[in-house]
C-alpha positions, -999 to +999 in steps of 0.1 A: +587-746+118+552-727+118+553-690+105+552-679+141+583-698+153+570-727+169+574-765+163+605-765+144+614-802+136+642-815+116+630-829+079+665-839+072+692-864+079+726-871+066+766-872+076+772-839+060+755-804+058+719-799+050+715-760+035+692-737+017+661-758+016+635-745-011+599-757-007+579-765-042+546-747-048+526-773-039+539-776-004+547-814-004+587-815-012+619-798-003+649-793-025+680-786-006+720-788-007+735-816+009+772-811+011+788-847+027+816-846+046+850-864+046+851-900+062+885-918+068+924-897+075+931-871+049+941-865+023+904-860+014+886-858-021+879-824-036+848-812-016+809-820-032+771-807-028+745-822-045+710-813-053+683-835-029+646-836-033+632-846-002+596-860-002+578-846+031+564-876+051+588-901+036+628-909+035+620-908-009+651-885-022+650-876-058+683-887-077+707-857-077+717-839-105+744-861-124+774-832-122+805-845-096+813-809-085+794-781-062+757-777-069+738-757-047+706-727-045+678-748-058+646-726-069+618-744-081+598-736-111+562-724-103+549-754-119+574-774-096+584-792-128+616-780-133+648-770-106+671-739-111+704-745-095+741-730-091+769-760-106+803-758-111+801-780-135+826-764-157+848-750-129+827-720-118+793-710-107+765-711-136+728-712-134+718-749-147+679-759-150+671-796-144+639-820-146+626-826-111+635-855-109+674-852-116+672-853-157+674-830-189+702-810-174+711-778-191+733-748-186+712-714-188+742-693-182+779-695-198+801-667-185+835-667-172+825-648-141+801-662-115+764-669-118+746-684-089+719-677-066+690-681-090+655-667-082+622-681-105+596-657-109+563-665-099+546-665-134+579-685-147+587-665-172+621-651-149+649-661-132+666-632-111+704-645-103+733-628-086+765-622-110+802-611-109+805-604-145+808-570-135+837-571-107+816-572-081+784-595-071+747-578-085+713-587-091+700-597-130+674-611-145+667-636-175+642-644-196+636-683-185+632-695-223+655-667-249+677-665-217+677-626-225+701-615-198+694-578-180+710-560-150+689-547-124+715-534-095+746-509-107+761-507-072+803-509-062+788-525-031+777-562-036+743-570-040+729-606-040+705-633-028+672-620-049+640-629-037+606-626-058+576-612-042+546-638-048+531-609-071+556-609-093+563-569-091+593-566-065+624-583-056+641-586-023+675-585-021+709-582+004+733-558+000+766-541+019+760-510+000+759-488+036+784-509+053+771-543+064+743-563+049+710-551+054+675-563+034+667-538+006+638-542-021+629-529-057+605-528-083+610-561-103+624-535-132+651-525-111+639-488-101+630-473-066+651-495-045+643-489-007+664-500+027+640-520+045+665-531+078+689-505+090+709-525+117+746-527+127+744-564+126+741-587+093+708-588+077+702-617+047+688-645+031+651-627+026+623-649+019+586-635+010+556-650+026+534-664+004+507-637+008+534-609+001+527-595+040+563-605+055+594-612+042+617-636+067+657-632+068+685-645+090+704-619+107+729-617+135+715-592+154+717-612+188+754-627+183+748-655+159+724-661+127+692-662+141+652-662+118+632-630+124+605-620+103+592-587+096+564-565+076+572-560+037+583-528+046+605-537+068+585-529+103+585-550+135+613-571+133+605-602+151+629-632+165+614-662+154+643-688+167+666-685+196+692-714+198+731-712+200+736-725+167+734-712+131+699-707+112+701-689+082+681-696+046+648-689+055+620-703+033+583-699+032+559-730+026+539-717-002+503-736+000+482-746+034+492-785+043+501-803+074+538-806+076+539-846+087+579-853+094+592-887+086+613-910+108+649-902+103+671-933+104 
């Protein structure tokens, strides 16, 4: 949809769900999950999700990457070379990196406790990520080449879904820490972390705009997950869609560019 709302057109079409889409930096792909769903009478497979690259303006889908279990949270690289991504490749969530195009697939994390979520910085030189290592979900960062692993958020509350603003200096992040999700944000060292929404409802997902000005989330607010958008510090809160079902996973095209749908089959 445009940044105010309007237009929104479906870029996606399959038997199966369609979730957290992730636009690369030079505005003409998506990544997103595609989870398919069980044809034919039980008893069913284990469950899947793959990995899609979407071309914008044709039906082109990038192979997706080669591991038969749950993948899911693609973040592009700034250089949109290279695709961070959650796998349970080895039975539970881990941050993998992958080649654009579906190859060179490695494991950046190997913990017994949950990784997932993965954030790239905007410089590359990052990737924030939610963990469980410590009993309960919070926000670190890595160094995206020595993998040099430091924790950012020391809360008995969970904190997750990091978001990096386009400077490079803060990240976004949801947390339950005063009783229900809300949108909070902190230096990208961890310090001064600040409650931008303060709403009974459930406040997630956020997304930055590219000019660092807004930051978009999905939130509850009016009885089921609906976009806003508000100010980066968390001032006029604005609806951007209104329809009966579910939006959530907000995402922010990053460069100027005519978004030119293609014919869905």
């Amino acid at each position: 949809m445009n940044a105010d709302g309007s237009n929104q057109t479906a870029v996606s079409s399959s038997y199966g769900d369609d979730t957290e889409p992730a636009w690369s930096s030079d505005g003409t792909r998506i990544a997103f999950t595609n989870a398919p769903r069980p044809m034919g009478p039980p008893p069913y497979p284990p469950p899947t999700s793959y990995i899609i690259v979407r071309q914008i303006g044709s039906l082109h889908q990038a192979l997706p990457a080669p591991t038969p279990t749950l993948d899911s949270d693609p973040t592009w690289s700034p250089d949109d070379t290279r695709i961070a991504f959650t796998s349970q490749n080895e039975g539970y969530d881990q941050i993998y990196v992958m080649d654009a195009n579906g190859s060179n697939l490695g494991n950046l994390t190997n913990n017994p406790a949950g990784d997932f979520q993965p954030a790239w910085s905007p410089d590359g030189t990052k990737i924030a990520f939610t963990s469980e290592r410590d009993g309960d979900p919070e926000i670190y960062v890595m160094d995206a080449t020595s993998l040099n692993q430091t924790r950012l958020t020391n809360n008995p509350a969970q904190d997750f879904r990091p978001a990096w603003s386009p400077d490079g200096t803060k990240i976004a992040f949801a947390s339950d820490r005063d009783g229900n999700s809300e949108i909070y944000v902190m230096n990208a060292d961890g310090s001064n972390v600040i409650n931008l929404t303060n709403n009974p409802a459930s406040d997630s997902d956020p997304a930055w705009s590219p000019d660092g000005t807004k930051i978009a989330f999905a939130t509850n607010r009016d009885g089921n997950s609906e976009i806003y958008v508000m100010d980066a510090n968390g001032a006029n809160p604005t609806n951007l869609t209104n329809y009966p079902g579910t939006d959530k996973q907000p995402n922010w095209q990053r460069m100027p560019g005519s978004l030119t749908p293609p014919v869905m089959p």
